[in-house]
N, C-alpha and C positions, 0 to 999 in steps of 0.2 A: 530596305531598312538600313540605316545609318550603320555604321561599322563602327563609332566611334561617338562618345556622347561629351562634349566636350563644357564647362561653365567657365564662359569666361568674364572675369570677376570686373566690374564695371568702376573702376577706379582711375582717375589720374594719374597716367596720359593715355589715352583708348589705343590699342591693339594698329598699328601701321597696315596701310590699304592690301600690301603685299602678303601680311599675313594670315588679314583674312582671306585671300582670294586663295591661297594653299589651301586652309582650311576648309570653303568649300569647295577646293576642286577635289579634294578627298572625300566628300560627302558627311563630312561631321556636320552633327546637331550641335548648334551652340546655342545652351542656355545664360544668359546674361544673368548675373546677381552682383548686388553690393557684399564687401567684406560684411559690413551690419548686418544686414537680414541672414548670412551664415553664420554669425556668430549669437545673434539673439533671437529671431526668425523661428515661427511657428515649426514645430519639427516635421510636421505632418505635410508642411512646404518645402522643405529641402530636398531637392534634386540627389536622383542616383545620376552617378559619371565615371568616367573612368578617367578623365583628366581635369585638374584644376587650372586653368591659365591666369595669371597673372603679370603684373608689370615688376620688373625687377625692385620697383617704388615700393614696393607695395612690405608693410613691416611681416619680416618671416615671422616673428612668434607668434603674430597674430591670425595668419596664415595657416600654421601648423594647429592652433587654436581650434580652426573652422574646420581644419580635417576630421581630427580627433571627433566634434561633435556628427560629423557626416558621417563618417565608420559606427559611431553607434547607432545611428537610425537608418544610413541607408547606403552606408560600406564607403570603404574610403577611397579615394579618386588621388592619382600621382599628379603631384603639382608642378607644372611646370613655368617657368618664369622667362619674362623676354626682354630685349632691351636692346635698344639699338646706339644707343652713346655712351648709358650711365653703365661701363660694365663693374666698376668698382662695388654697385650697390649689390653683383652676384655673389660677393663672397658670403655674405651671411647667410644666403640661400641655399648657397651649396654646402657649406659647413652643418646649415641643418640636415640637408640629404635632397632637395628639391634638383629636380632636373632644368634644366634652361634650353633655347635658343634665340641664337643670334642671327644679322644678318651672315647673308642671303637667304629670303625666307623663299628659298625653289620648293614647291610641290610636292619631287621628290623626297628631297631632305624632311620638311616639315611632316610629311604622311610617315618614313621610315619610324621617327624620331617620336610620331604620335600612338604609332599601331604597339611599339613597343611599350610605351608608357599602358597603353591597352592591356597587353596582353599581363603585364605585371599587377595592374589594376584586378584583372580575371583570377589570375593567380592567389591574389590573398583573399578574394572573395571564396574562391575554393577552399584554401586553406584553412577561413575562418568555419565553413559550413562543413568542413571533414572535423574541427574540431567539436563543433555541434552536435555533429549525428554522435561521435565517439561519445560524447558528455550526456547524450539520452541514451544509447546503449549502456553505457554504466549503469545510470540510473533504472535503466532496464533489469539490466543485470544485478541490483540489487534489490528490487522488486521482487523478482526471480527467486533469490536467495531467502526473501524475506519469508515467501509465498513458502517453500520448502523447509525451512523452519517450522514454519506454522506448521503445516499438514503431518511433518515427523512428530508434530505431540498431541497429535487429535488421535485420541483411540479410534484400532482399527474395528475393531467388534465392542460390544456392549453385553456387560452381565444384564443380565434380566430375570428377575423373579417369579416364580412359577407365581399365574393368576394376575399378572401385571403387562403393560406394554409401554415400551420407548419410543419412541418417534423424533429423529433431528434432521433439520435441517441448516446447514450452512453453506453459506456463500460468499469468499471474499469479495472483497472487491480488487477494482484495478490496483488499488497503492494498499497496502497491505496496511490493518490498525492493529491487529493484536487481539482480536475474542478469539477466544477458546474457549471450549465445554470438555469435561470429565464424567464419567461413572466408574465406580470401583465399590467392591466390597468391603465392609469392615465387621469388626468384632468375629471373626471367623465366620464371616456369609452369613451371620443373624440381622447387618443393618447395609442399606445401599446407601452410599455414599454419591452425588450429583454436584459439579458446580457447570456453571455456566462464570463467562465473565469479561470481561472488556477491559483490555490495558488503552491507556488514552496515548496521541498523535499516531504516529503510521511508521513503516517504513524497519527499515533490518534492526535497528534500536527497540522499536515495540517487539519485533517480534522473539527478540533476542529475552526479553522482559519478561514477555509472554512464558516464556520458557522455563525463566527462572521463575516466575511464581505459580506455576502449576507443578512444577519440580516441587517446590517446597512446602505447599499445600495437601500432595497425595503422600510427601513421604513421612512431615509429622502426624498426618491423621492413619495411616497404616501402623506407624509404629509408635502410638501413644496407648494408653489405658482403654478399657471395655467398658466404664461405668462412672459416672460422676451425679454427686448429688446436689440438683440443681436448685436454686432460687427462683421458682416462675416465674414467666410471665411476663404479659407488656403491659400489665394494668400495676405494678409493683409490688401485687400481694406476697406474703413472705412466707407462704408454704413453701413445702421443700420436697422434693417425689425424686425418684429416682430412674435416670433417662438414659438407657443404655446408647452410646454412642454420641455422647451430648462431651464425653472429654475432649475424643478425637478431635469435633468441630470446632472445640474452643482452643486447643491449643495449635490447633493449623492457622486460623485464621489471626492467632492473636501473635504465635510465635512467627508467621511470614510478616506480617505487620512490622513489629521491631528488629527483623532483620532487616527489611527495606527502609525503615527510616533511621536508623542506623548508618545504614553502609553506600545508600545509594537518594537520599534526598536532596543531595547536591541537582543530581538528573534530571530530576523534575519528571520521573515516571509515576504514575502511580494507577491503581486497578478497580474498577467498581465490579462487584460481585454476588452471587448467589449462590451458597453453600449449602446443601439441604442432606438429611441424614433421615432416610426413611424405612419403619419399622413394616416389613413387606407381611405380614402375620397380622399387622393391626389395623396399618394402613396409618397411623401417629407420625407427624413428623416433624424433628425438630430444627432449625436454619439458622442461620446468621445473614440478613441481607448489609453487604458491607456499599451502601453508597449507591444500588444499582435500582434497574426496574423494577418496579415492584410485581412482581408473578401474579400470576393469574389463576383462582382456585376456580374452574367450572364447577357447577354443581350438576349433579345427576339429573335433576328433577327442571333445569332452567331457569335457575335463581340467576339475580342480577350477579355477576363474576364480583369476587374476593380479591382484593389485592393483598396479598402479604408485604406487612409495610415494613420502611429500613428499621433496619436493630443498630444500625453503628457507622461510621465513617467508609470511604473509600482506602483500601490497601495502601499502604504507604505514602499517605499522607502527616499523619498526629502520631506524633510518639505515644507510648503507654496511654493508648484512649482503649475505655472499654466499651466492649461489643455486648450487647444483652442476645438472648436467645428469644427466637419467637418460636409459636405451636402453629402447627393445623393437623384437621383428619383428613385426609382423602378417603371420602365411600366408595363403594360400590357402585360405579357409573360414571366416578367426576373425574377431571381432567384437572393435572396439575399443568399451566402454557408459564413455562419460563423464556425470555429473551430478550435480545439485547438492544441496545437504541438505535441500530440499522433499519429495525422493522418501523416505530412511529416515523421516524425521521428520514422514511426514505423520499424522496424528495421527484417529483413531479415536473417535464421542461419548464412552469415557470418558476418553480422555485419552492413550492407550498410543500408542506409536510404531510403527510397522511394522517397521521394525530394520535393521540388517544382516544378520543370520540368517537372515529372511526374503527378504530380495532375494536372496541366497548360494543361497537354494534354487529360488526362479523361475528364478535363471540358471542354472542346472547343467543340463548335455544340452549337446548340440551346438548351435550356432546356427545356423537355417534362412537368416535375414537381419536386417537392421540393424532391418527396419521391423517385424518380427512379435517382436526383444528390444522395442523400445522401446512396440508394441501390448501386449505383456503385462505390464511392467514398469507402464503406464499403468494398466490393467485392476486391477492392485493397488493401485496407489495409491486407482483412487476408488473400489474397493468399501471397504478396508479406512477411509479415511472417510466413506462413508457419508453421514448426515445432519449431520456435523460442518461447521465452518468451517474452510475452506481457510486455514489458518496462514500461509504461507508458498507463494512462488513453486515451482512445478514445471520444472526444465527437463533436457532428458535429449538426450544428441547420442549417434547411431550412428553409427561407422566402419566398415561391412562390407567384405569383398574375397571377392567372391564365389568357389568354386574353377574351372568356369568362367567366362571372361570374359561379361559380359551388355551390354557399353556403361556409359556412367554412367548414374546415376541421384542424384536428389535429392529428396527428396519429405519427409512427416513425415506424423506417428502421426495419428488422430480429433485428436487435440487440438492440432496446431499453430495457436498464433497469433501472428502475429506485427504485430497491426495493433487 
């Protein structure tokens, strides 16, 4: 194998007999090119080398031109320039940094003079590919961070209500987006509190986001009022009833709202969400969907599934936009499936979506339990990608109420992680 890959650039006046006969008595490859085809020349055609040769003729800037465009595609090559009369024309060459030879072009000399130009050649290829690998470990290493981020704000246990069951499952992916789910008690453990939610692009930015707005989500609905009296409804009727835990959910989602577009819509982050406030005694429950999927209400009996549809914008996008409240009941048997756009959109090696269609038909049938919708819904997602790359975050929360009572229960699919 050639020690040495040498282009020598095919310009007026060609290369002296002497020179080449060095050149192959050293065993160099000599790929021949015009300055044109390295300067304008399909990329996918440019030659890797470790040395350029040229004629002292030959214009340096144009030269150094053709380097630059070789180092981007296929590493740069030490140029070296020759001349056997014109030595006048080396000074621009050398001034740019190009190496030369002159006569006597001896064997020795010429292979000495080549191997090093070589080994310099090797050299920045190294140096270019140590700074590569370091430029993906960072980005490693901020994945890393992100990923740890995230998992320090995923509760590690789940309250659960006597006569009720939770079931989550999540699953980042490789480049971290930003869903997060919550459960927490409110009005002193009379209403459970749930969001699920998806901060939008990826990476220690989302998750850092992520962070702050689940922060500011559990701490004004913790420490706001027990009781507001609401306006129903998503048909606009203007009765008025009174819906314990209905303040909490309005003033978290309205008061993180204008703090994020406020203080950080410059960034261009912002959250789709599902806030739900459930009365574990009635089974009523009231939400805010800010922008997100629309949840999925199974029924007990195997009715076509409920979508709870959006009530308001995505988190920090609209200054002072208001958020309406929607209703549902969860009975005895039905499965509340909340989750996020990982699950339709997880994608398949050719590229196809799983869908809604798709999930519409896994869910149909009665629900046995929270944890054998979100084992199946799981089971779908990663046959249907396969040998793909996980796109995107997976996370999916069951609400079950069993029809009879079983105790609480909290637990999650194969695939919880939350660490």
């Amino acid at each position: 194998m050639p020690s040495t890959t040498v282009i020598i650039l095919d310009e007026y006046p060609p290369p002296p007999l002497e020179l080449l006969g060095a050149l192959g008595e050293m065993g160099a490859e000599l790929v021949p090119r015009t300055l044109a085809e390295l300067l304008a020349g399909p990329l996918e055609e440019l030659p890797e080398a470790d040395v350029l040769l040229a004629p002292a003729q030959a214009d340096g800037e144009a030269v150094r031109t053709a380097v630059r465009r070789l180092r981007r595609w296929a590493g740069a090559p030490i140029v070296v320039v020759w001349t056997v009369t014109e030595f006048a024309a080396l000074e621009e060459h050398v001034r740019i940094g190009h190496d030369y030879l002159v006569p006597p072009f001896l064997p020795a000399l010429v292979g000495a003079r080549l191997h090093s130009c070589s080994e310099r050649a090797g050299l920045g290829r190294t140096l270019r590919e140590a700074d590569a690998r370091a430029e993906l470990m960072g980005y490693e290493k901020e994945l890393e961070i992100g990923r740890e981020i995230q998992a320090g704000f995923l509760p590690e246990s789940l309250p659960v209500p006597e006569g009720w069951e939770i079931d989550v499952c999540f699953r980042p992916a490789r480049q971290v987006a930003g869903d997060f789910y919550d459960v927490f008690e409110l009005s002193r453990g009379r209403r459970l509190a749930f969001i699920v939610a998806d901060v939008c692009d990826k990476g220690v930015g989302a998750a850092l986001f992520m962070a702050l707005i689940r922060s500011l989500l559990r701490h004004t609905a913790e420490n706001s009022g027990l009781q507001h009296l609401v306006a129903a409804g998503r048909t606009g009727n203007s009765r008025r009833i009174p819906v314990v835990g209905a303040t909490p959910l309005l003033n978290a989602v309205t008061a993180t709202n204008g703090y994020l577009t406020r203080n950080h819509l410059r960034q261009g982050y912002f959250a789709t969400l599902f806030f739900g406030v459930l009365d574990p005694l009635t089974g009523s429950l009231v939400y805010i969907n800010g922008g997100h999927n629309p949840p999925l209400l199974l029924d007990a009996d195997g009715g076509e599934p409920r979508a709870l549809e959006v009530t308001g914008p995505a988190v920090g996008v609209l200054p002072d936009c208001v958020y309406t409240l929607g209703y549902a009941q969860v009975n005895p048997g039905d499965t509340l499936f909340v989750f996020t756009d990982g699950v339709p959109e997880a994608r398949c090696p050719s590229g196809g979506f799983l869908g809604d269609e798709r999930m519409l038909q896994l869910l149909s049938g009665p629900p046995v339990s929270g944890r054998e919708v979100v084992q199946r819904m799981d089971t779908a997602v990663r046959e249907h990608t396969g040998t793909a790359e996980q796109h995107d975050d997976v996370t999916m929360l069951a609400l079950h109420r069993p029809r009879a009572a079983r105790g609480p229960h909290a637990g999650g699919a194969d695939c919880q992680v939350v660490a």
